[in-house]
C-alpha positions as CSV (number, residue, x, y, z in Angstrom):
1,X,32.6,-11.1,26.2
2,X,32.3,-8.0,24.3
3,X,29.2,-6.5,21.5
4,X,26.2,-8.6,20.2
5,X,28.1,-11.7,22.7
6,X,27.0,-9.8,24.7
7,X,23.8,-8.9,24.0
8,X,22.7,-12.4,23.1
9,X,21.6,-13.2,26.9
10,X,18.0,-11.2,26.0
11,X,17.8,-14.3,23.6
12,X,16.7,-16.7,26.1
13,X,14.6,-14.1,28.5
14,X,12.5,-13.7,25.0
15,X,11.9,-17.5,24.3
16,X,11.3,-18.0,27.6
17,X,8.8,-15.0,27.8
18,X,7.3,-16.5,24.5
19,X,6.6,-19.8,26.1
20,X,4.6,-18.4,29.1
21,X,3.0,-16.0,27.0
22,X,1.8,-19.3,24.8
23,X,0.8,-21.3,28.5
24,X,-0.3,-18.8,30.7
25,X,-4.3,-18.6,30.5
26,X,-4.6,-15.0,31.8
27,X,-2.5,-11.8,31.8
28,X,1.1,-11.2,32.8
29,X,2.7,-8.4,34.5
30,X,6.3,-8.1,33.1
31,X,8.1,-5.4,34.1
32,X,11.7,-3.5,34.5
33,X,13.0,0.1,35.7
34,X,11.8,2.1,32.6
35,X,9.8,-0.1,30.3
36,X,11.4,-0.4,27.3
37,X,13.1,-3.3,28.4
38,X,9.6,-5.6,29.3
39,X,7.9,-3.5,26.8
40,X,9.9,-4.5,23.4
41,X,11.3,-7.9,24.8
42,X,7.3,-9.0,25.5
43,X,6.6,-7.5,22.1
44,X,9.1,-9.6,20.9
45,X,8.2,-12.8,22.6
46,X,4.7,-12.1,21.0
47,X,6.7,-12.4,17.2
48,X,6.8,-9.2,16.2
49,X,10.0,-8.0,14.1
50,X,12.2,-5.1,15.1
51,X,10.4,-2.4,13.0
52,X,7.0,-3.4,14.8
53,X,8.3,-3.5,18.1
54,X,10.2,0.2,17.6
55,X,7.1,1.1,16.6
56,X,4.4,-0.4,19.0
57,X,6.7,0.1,22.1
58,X,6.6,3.7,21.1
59,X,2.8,3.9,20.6
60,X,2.5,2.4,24.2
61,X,4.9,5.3,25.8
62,X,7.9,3.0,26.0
63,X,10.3,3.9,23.1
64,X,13.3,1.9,22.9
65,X,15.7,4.5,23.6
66,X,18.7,2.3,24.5
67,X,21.1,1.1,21.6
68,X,22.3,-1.9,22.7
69,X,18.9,-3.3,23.1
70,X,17.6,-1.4,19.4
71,X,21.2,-3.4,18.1
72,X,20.1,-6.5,19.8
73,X,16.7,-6.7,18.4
74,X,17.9,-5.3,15.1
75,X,20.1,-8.4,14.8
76,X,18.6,-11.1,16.7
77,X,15.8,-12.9,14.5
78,X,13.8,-14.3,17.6
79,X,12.3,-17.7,16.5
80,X,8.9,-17.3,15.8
81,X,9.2,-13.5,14.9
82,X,6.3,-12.1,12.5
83,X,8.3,-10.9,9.7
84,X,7.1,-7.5,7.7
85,X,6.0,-8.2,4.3
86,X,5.9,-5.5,2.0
């Protein structure tokens, strides 16, 4: 198992996430070692594309500094995602 294969196991954390997101009636701590993990990947669950979430994780102190997560949500188009329109 080797590049975006393996990558591709964030895929179901994010639908997942999405899901609770969509159920849950009040707020939900989500959370990892540095934040840009639970910061984009809940950004993401919310629908927002990869530009967005570069940009909004960074606003919120949490700039995606890893590549294999910027490469995985580069290429991933999370169901549901909020596309930019120019």
């Amino acid at each position: 198992m080797g590049g975006l294969d393996r990558l591709s196991f964030w895929s179901r954390p994010v639908n997942e996430l999405r899901e609770i997101l969509k159920n849950r009636p009040g707020p939900l701590f989500v959370h990892c070692g540095t934040g840009q993990r639970a910061c984009s990947l809940s950004l993401a669950a919310s629908g927002l594309d990869a530009d967005s979430i570069f940009e909004e994780s960074a606003k919120l102190g949490f700039p995606v500094w890893d590549e294999r997560l910027r490469v995985f949500l580069k290429s991933q188009r999370i169901a549901g995602s909020r596309e930019k329109h120019a």
